[in-house]
N, C-alpha and C positions, 0 to 999 in steps of 0.2 A: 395529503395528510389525512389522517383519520379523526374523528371529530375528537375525541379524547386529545391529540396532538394542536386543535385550531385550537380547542378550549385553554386548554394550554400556551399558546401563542398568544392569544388576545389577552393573556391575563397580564402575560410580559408586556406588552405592547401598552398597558394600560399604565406600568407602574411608574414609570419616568415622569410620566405626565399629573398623574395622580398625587403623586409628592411633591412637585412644585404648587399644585393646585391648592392640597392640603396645607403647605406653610402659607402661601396667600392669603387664603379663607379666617385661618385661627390666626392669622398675626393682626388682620383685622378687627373679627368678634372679638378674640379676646384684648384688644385694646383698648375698647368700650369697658369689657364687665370684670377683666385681670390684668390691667393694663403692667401690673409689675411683673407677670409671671412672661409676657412679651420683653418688657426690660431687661432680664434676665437673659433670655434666650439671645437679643440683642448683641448684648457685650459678648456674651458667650462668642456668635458668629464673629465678630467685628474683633476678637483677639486672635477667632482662627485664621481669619481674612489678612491679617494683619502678620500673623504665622505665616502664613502663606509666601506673602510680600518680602518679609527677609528670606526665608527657603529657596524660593526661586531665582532671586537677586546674584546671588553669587553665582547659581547654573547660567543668565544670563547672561553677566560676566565674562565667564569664562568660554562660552561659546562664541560670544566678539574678539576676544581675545585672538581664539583660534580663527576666524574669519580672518583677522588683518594677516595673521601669519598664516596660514594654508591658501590666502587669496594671491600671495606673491613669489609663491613658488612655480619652478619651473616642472609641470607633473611628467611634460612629456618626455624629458629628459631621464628622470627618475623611473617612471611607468617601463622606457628602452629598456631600461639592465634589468628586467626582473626575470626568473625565467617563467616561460609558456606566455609572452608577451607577442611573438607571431600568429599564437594560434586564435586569440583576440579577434571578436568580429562584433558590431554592435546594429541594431535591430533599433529602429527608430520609429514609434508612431505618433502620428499628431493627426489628431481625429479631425474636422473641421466642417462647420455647417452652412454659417453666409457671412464668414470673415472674408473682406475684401482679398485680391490677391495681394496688394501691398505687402499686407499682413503676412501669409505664406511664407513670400518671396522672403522677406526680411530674416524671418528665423532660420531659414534654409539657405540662408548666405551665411549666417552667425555660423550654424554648421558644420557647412563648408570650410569656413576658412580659421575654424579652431586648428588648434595646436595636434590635433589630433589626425591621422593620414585619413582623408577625406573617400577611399582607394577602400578602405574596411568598413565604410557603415553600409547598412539598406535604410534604406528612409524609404515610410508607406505614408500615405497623405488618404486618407482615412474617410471619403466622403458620405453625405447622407442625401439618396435616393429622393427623400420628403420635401429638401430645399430645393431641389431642381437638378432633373438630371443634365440637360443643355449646359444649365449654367457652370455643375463640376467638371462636367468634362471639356467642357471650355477653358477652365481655372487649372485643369490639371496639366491637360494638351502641351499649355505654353509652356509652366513649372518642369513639364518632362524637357520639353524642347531646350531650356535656361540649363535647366542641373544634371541632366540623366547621364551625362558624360563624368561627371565630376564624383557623383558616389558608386562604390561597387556595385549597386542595385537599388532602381527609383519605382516603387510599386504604386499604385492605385487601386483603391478598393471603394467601392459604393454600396452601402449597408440599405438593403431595402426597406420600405416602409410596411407596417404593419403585418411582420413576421409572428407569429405565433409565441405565447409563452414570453412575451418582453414587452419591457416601456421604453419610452422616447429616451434618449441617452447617452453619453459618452460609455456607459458602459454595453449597451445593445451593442454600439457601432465600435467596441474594441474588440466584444467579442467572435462577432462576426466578421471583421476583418483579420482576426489574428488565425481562426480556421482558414482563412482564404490562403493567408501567405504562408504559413507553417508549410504546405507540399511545396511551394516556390524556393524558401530557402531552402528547404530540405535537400531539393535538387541541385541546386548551390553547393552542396557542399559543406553548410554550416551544418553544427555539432549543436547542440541544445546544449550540453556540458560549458563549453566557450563561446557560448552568444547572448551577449547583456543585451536586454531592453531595457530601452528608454520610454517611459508614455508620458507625453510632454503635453500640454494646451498649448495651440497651434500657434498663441503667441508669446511661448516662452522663447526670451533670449537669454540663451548660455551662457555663461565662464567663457572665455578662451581654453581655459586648461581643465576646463568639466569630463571631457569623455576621458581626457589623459591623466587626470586626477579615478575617475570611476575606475581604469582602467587598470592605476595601482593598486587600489584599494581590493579590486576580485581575487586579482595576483598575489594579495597576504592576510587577505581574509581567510580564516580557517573555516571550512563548506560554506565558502562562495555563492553556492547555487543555492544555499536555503538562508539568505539572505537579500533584506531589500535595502536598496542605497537612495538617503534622503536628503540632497542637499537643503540651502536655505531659500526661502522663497522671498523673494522683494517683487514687491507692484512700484517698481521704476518708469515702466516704458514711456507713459505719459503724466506720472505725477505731479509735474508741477501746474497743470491743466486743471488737476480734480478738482472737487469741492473740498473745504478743509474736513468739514464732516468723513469725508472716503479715507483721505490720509489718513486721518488718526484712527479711522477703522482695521486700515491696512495695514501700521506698522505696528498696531497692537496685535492683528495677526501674525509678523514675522518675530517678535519677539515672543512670543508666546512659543510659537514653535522652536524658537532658540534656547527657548530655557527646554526644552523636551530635549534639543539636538546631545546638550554635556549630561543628560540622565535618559539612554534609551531604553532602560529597562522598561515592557510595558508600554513604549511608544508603540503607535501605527502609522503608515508612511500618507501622508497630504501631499494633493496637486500632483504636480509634478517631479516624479523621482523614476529609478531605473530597479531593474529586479534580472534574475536570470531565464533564459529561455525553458532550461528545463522545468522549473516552478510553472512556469505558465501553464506549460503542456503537462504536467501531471497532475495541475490541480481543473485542466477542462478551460484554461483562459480568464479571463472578467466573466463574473453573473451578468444575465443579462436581463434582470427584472429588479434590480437595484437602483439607487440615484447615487449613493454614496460608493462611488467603483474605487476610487483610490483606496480607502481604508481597507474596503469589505478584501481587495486582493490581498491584503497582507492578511487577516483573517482564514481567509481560504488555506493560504500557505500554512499558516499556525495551526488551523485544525488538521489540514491531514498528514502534515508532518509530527502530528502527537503534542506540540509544543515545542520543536525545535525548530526553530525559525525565528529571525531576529533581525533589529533595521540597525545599519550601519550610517553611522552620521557621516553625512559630508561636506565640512564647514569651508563651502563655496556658494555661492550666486547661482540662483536661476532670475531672471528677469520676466517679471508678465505687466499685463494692462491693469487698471484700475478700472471700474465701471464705466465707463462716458459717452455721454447721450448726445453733450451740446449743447444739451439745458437744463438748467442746476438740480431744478426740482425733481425730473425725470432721472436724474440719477442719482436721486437720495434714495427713489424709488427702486430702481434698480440695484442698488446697493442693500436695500432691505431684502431684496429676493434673495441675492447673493447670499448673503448670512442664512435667511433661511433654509436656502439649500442645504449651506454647509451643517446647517444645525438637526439637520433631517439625518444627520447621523447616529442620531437617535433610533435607527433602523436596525442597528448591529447590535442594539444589548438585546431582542430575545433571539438573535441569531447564535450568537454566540454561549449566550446561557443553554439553549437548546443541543447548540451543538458540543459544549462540555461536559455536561450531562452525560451524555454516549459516549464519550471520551475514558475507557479506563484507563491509557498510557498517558493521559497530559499529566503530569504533575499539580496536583492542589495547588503549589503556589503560585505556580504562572497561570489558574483556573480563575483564582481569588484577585489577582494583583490588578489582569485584564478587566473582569466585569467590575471590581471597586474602581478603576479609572475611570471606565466609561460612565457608568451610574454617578458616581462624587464630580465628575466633569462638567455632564449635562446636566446635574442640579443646579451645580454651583453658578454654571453661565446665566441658568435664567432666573435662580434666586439671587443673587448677592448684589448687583447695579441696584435693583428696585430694594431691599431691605436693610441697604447699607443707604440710600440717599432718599428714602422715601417711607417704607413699612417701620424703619428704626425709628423716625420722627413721630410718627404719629399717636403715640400713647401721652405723648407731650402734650398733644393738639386735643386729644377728644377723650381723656380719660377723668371721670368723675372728680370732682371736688374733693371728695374724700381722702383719696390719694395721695394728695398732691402737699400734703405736709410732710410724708416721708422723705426720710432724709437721701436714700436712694433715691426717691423720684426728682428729689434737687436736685444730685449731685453728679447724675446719670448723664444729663446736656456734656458735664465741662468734660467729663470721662471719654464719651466719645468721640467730643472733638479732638481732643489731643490721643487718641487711635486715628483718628482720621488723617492726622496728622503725619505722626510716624509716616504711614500709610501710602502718602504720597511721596517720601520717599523715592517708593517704584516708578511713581510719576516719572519724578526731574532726573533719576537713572534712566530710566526709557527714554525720556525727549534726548538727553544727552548722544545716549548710543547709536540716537537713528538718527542725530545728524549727521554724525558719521555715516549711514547710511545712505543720504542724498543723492541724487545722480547732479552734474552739472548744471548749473541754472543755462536754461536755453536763452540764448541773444532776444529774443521776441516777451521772455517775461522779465518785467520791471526789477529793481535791483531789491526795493520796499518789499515784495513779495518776499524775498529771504526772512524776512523779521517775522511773517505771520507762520510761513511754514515751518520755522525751528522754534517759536517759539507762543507766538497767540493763538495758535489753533489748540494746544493742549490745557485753554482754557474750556474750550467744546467738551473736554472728559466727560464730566458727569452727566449732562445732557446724551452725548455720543452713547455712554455706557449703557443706558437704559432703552435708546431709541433703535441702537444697532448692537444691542447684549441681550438684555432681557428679553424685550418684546418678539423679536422673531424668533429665537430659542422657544418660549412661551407660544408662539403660532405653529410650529414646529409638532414642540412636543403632544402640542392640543390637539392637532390635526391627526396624527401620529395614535395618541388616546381614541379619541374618539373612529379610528378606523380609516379615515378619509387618507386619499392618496395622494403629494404632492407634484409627480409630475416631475421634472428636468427641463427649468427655465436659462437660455444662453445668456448670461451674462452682457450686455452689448458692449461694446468696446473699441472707442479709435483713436486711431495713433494722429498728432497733431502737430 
């Protein structure tokens, strides 16, 4: 970059941060010396918040909806009749650092014994140099010796440590393993044009009918290849184990991206989803000086295809872990990094500003629609918990004498509470829909347990909201502001 371009960078980098910091700042000074002109502001938020809540509610909805029905279909049946269904080959990576083999093994049998010919995929198992080399190729050794007969092609890649030009990461270690095997399949005989990849966390567990479902979708997709495929994400694998605090973190995450899945315009694809080989290879693979590799590759795709590039929803299951340490506290802690990562996607708005800027082919309104989601997104995560249950109250609590005869300043309490009200609504819709979401109560957990998990833990909300919404977004974006780099922390994770 040339300094006129840094200067430029860092001014982005500053703003996300700087607006949450500025409504902080004045919602408090001014609660002391204009405590009505915060009143104001207030209700204002708390009718959009409230906006928001019905808005999204029906997208909800209707992406459950489709769940129950796209979850009990037969795709591979379906996927058969299409034509160019032979030509079909799918490209599998699951990255992994010091997840036990257990772990591995388990997804790599899900795999295998989908609905799907086990005969068409390559599955690469993705390692990192830094965790130990004995110990991957120990881990791999066996996994080849268990599967390497079962899928068309069982690769191994180990992403070395402290390469040039990269940070520690899921996306170093896609990048540099997706160069590795690109010449391998090549010689295979795959076609980049009919080879979907999969990038999965190495403890996603599939759909049955995932690749054969993906598989229709390429098949009547119009340009296929500049399109990315996002199923639903559920932390099933060991939920009934978490702490209540995790679940409700978790299934606020899958709903949230249910309401994106029935409104993709403007979405960007999370965790674990699938994309085409050619995108990969024309856009140079995953960055590898990034934390946020999910998003930023659909990004990639979006910029240099001009703006033509788009996520296809796929209203199916993927299965992953929940944070779990083994002890409680450590995995609250854990669960706050987690977020924080996720919130370190706050990386992509002067990436993206930058790179629309230079852009004369995108379109204005796919330029405006991207950076208003991400900007109004990342505000909103770390303003709205703390000035909906906390900065709203406070003019109440410490605004002068004088005040406090206004008839506004009386009448502003009972206002909010019944928006607060409405409000939860979204709540008792959410708790509802994700019991539906449950996986089986395991024989080893108590029956009593059902009553907290469907129902007393979504007392935790408000608490949850601010401890696992605000405040890491707020560490995030701060860190982010002020220049400092976060790094790519593993999540820990055991199945129980």
């Amino acid at each position: 970059m040339t300094k006129n371009e840094m200067r430029i960078q860092r001014v982005l980098e500053i703003i996300p941060g700087a607006l949450v910091w500025s409504t902080i700042f004045f919602a408090i000074f001014l609660s002391f010396v204009r405590p009505l002109w915060v009143i104001y502001f207030v209700i204002i938020f708390d009718l959009y918040w409230l906006f928001r809540v019905f808005y999204f509610m029906p997208f909800l909805i209707i992406s459950w909806w489709r769940y129950r029905r796209d979850s009990k279909k037969e795709w591979q049946k379906i996927a058969e009749s299409r034509p160019g269904y032979d030509a079909i080959r799918h490209l599998i990576f699951l990255p992994t650092v010091k997840e036990d083999i257990s772990v591995i093994r388990e997804t790599l049998q899900r795999i295998a014994n989908s609905s799907y010919p086990a005969e068409r995929m390559i599955v690469v198992i993705a390692g990192e140099a830094r965790a130990g080399v004995e110990r991957f190729e120990e881990v791999s050794t066996k996994l080849e010796s268990e599967f390497k007969g079962l899928f068309l092609g069982f690769i191994t890649t180990l992403h070395p440590k402290d390469l040039p030009d990269e940070i520690i990461g899921k996306g170093s270690n896609l990048n540099w393993s997706g160069h590795q095997v690109l010449p391998q399949v090549t010689a295979m005989g795959l076609d980049p044009e009919t080879t979907i990849v999969s990038s999965f966390d190495v403890d996603t567990i599939i759909h049955p009918q995932y690749f054969s479902y993906l598989t229709y979708l390429y098949l009547t997709t119009p340009n296929p290849t500049r399109t990315s495929y996002q199923p639903i994400p559920l932390y099933n694998n060991n939920l009934w184990e978490s702490p209540a605090a995790v679940r409700v973190s978790m299934f606020g995450t899958t709903t949230w991206l249910m309401t994106e899945l029935s409104r993709p315009e403007g979405m960007m694809t999370f965790s674990s989803h699938s994309m085409s080989l050619r995108m990969l290879v024309d856009v140079g693979f995953w960055q590898k000086d990034i934390v946020s590799e999910d998003s930023r590759i659909f990004l990639q795709a979006l910029i240099h295809y001009h703006g033509a590039y788009k996520v296809v929803p796929m209203y199916i299951p993927v299965s992953m872990d929940t944070v779990m340490t083994g002890d409680y506290w450590k995995a609250l802690i854990s669960l706050y990094k987690q977020l924080r990562r996720w919130a370190w996607g706050v990386e992509n708005f002067p990436f993206m500003v930058r790179a629309f800027a230079k852009d004369r082919e995108m379109p204005l309104s796919i330029k405006f629609s991207f950076i208003w989601k991400q900007l109004e997104g990342m505000y909103t995560w770390a303003t709205a918990p703390i000035l909906i249950f906390v900065l709203g109250r406070l003019p109440f609590w410490v605004a002068p004498d004088r005040f406090r005869e206004f008839a506004l300043f009386q009448n502003t309490p009972f206002t909010l509470e019944w928006l607060m009200r409405f409000a939860t609504i979204g709540v008792f819709v959410s708790a509802g829909l994700s019991y539906s979401l449950l996986p089986p109560r395991p024989h080893h957990i108590p029956r009593h347990q059902t009553v907290i998990v469907t129902v007393l833990q979504w007392v935790l909300l408000p608490v949850t909201f601010i401890l696992f919404g605000s405040i890491p977004a707020i560490d995030a974006q701060t860190r982010f502001m002020l220049g400092k780099s976060l790094g790519f922390n593993v999540s820990p994770k055991r199945k129980t």
